[in-house]
N, CA, C and O of each residue as an XYZ file, in Angstrom:
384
protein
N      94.990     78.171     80.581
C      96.226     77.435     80.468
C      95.974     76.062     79.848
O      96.809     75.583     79.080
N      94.898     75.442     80.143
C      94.952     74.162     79.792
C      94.283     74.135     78.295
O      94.370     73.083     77.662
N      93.695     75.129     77.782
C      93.051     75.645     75.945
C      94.344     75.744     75.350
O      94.398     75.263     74.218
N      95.539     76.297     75.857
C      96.654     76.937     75.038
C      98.012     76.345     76.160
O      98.707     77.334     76.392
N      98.311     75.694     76.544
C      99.749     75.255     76.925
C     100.996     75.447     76.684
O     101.512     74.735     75.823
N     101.604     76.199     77.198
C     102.816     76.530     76.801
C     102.940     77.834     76.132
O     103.913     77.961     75.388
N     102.161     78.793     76.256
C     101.400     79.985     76.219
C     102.118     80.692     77.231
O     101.718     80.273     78.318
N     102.996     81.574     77.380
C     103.963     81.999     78.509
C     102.690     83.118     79.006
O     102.553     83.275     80.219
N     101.872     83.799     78.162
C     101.405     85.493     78.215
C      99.824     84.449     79.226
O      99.495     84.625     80.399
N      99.382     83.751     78.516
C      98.479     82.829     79.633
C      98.518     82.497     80.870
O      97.804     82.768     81.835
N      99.674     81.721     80.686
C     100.376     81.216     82.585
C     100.368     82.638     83.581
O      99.881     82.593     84.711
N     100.954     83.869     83.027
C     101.377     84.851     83.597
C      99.927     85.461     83.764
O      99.591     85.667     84.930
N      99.369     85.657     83.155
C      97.293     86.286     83.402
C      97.132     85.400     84.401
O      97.279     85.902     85.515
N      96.785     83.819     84.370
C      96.178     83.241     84.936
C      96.682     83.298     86.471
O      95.978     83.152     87.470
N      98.150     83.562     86.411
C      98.695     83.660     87.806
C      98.243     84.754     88.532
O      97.914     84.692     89.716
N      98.219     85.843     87.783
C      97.686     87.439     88.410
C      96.211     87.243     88.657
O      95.699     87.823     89.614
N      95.363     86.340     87.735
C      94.055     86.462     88.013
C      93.584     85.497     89.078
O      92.434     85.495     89.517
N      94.695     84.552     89.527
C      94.235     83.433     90.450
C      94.601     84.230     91.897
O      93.811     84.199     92.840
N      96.050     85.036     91.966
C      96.318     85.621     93.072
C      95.130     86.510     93.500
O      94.294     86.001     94.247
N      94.970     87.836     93.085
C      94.447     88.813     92.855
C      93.193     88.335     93.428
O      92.987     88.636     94.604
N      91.858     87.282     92.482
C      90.974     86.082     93.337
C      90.821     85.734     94.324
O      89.851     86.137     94.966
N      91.802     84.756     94.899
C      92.378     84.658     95.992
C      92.053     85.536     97.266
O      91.181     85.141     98.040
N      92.568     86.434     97.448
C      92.876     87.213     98.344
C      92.176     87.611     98.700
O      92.024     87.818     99.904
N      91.070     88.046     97.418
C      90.001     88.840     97.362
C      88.939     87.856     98.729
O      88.803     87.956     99.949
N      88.292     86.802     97.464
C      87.245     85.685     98.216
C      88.012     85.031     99.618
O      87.314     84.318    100.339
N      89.575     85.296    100.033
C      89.412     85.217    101.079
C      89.640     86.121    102.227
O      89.808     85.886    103.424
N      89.596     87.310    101.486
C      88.902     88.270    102.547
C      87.392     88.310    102.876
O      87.057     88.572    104.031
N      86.640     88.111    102.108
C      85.311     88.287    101.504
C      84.780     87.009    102.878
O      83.813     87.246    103.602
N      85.645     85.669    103.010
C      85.262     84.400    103.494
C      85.437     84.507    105.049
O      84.852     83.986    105.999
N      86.500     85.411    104.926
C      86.964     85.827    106.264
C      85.808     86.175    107.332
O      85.441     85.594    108.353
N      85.287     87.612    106.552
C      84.664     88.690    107.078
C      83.044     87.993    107.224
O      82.211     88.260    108.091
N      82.912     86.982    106.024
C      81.492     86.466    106.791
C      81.464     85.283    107.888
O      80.431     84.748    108.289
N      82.507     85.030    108.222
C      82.400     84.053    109.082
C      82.593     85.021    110.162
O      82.036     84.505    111.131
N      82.991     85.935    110.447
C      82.885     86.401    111.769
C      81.251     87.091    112.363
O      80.861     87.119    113.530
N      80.360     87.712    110.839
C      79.293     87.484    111.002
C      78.474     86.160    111.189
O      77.257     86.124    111.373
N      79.402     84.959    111.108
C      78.053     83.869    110.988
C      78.034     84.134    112.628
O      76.988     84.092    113.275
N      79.267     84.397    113.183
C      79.792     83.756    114.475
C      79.801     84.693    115.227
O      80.815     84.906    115.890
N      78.446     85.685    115.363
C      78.209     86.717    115.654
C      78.531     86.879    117.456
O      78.845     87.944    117.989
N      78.397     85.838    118.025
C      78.592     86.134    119.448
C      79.922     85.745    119.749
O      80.472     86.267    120.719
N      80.730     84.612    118.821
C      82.215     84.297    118.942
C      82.731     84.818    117.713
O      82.720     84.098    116.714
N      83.121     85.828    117.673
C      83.759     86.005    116.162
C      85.165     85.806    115.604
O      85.683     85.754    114.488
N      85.711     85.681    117.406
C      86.948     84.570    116.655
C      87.138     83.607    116.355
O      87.973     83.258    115.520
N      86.115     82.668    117.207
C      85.619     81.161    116.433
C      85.424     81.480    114.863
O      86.514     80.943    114.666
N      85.214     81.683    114.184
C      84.709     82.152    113.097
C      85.404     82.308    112.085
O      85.309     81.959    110.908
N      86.695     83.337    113.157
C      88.218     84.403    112.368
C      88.484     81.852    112.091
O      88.391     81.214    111.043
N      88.741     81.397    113.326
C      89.579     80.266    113.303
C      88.996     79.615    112.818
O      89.895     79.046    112.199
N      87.834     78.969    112.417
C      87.163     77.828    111.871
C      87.810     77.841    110.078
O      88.276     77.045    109.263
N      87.374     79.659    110.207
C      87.361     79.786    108.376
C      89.048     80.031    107.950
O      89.328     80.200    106.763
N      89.794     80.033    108.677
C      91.748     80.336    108.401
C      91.702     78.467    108.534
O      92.163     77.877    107.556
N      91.225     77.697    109.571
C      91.810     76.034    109.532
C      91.263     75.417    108.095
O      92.044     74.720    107.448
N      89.950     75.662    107.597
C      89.238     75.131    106.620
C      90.082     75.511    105.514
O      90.284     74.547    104.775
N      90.686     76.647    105.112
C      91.095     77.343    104.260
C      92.794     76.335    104.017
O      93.325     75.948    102.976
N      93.158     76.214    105.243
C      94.385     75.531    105.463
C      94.078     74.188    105.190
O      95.029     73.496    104.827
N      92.845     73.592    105.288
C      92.545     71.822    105.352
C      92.545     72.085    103.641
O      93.498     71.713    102.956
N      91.719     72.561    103.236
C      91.369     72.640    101.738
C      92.373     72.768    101.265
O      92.653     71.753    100.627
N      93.555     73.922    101.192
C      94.672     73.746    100.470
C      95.834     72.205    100.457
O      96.405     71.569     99.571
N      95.768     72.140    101.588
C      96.602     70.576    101.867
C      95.824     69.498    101.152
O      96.507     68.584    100.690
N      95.047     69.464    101.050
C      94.127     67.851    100.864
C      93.816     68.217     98.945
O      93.948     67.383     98.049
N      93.472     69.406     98.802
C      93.309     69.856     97.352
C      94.543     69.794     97.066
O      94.494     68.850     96.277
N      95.972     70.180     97.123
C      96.940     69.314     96.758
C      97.296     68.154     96.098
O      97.609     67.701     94.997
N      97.062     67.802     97.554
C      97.280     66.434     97.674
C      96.463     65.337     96.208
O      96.947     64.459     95.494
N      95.263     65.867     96.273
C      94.492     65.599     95.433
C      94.771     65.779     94.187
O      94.485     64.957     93.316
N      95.438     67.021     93.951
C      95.672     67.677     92.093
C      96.878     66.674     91.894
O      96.797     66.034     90.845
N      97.739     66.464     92.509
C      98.818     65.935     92.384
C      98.950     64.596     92.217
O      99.938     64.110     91.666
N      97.801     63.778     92.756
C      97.321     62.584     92.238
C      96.532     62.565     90.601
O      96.890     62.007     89.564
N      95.825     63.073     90.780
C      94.939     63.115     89.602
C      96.121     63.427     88.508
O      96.432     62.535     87.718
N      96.638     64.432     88.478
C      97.778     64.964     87.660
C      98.788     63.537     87.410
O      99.135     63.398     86.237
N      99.086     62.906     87.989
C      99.726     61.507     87.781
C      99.280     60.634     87.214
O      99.936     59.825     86.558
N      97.672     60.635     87.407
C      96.894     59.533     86.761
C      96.379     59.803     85.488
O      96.370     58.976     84.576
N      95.986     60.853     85.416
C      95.101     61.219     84.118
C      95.867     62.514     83.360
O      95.283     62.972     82.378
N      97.147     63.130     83.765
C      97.696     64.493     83.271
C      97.357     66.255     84.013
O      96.698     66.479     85.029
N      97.923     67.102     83.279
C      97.925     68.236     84.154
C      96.443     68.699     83.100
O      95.785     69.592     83.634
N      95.896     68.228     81.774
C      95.114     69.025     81.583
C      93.533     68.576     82.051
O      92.566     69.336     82.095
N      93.549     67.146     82.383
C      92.666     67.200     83.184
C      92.288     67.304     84.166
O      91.093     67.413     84.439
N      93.659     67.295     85.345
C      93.574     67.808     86.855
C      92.853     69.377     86.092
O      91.724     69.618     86.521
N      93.369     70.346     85.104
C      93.132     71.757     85.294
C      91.683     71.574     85.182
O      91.125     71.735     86.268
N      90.763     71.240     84.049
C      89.408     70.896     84.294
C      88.496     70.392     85.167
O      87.347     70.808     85.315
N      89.063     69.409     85.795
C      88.215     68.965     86.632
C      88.246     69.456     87.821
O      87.295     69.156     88.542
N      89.302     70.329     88.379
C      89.262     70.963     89.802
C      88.530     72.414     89.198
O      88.036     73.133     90.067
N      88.408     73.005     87.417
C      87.454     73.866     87.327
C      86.387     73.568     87.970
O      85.809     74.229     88.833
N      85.950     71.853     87.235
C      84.860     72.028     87.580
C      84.187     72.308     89.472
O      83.246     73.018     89.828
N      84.682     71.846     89.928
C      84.917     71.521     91.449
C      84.453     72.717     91.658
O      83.292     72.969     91.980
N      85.668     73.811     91.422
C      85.519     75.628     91.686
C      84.092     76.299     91.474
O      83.328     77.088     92.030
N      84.195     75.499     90.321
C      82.408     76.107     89.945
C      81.445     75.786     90.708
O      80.666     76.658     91.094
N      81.248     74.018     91.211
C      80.454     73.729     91.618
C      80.543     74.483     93.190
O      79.542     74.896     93.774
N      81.591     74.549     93.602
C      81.375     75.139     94.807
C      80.724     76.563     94.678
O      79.799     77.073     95.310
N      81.359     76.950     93.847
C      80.899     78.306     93.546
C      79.333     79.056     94.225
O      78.894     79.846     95.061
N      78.956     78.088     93.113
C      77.594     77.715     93.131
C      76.328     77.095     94.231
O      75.118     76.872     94.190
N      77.494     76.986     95.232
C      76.440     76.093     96.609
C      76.498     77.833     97.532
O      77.500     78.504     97.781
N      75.256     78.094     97.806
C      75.085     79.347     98.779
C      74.752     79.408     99.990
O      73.858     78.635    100.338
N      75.346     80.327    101.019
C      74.995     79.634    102.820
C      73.181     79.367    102.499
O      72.468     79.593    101.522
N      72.978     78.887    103.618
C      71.526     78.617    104.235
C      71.367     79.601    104.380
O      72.280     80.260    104.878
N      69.825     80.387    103.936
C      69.034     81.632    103.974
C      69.080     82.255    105.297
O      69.120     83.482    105.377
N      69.076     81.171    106.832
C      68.859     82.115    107.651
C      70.770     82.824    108.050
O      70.907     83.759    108.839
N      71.774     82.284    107.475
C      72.678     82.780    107.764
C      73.835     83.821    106.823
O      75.040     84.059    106.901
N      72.694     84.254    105.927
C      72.814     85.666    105.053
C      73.063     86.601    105.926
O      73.203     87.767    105.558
């Protein structure tokens, strides 16, 4: 979206590919936290549904600033980059 703007056939991919994502990695986020939390696994179900809920509010909060200050095409880049970098950070070995 942010290469081609105003690209209707873009917005509409990117929406299916962000949902679709979504759902996925947080099923995926779900299911290992109840393994981290092997003896409480609803601690686990709740830690990773509040985090999920803190992150969306505050990442908001956040795009929506940035988006004011600097525009929507660099909020879209720079929370890429963010995505990636998180991406990229992996649990601690002993909790594989």
């Amino acid at each position: 979206m942010a290469a081609a703007p105003g690209v209707q056939l873009w917005a509409y991919s990117s929406a299916a590919f962000f949902g679709s994502t979504y759902i996925m990695l947080t099923g995926i986020i779900l299911l290992w936290s109840v393994s981290v939390f092997q003896e409480r696994p609803s601690a686990g179900l709740g830690a990773a549904f509040l985090l999920i809920a803190v992150g969306q509010v505050f990442g908001a909060l956040a795009a929506g600033a940035v988006a004011g200050a600097a525009g929507l095409v660099v909020t879209f880049w720079a929370f890429a980059g963010v995505a990636v970098a998180a991406a990229l950070i992996g649990p601690r070995a002993e909790q594989r």
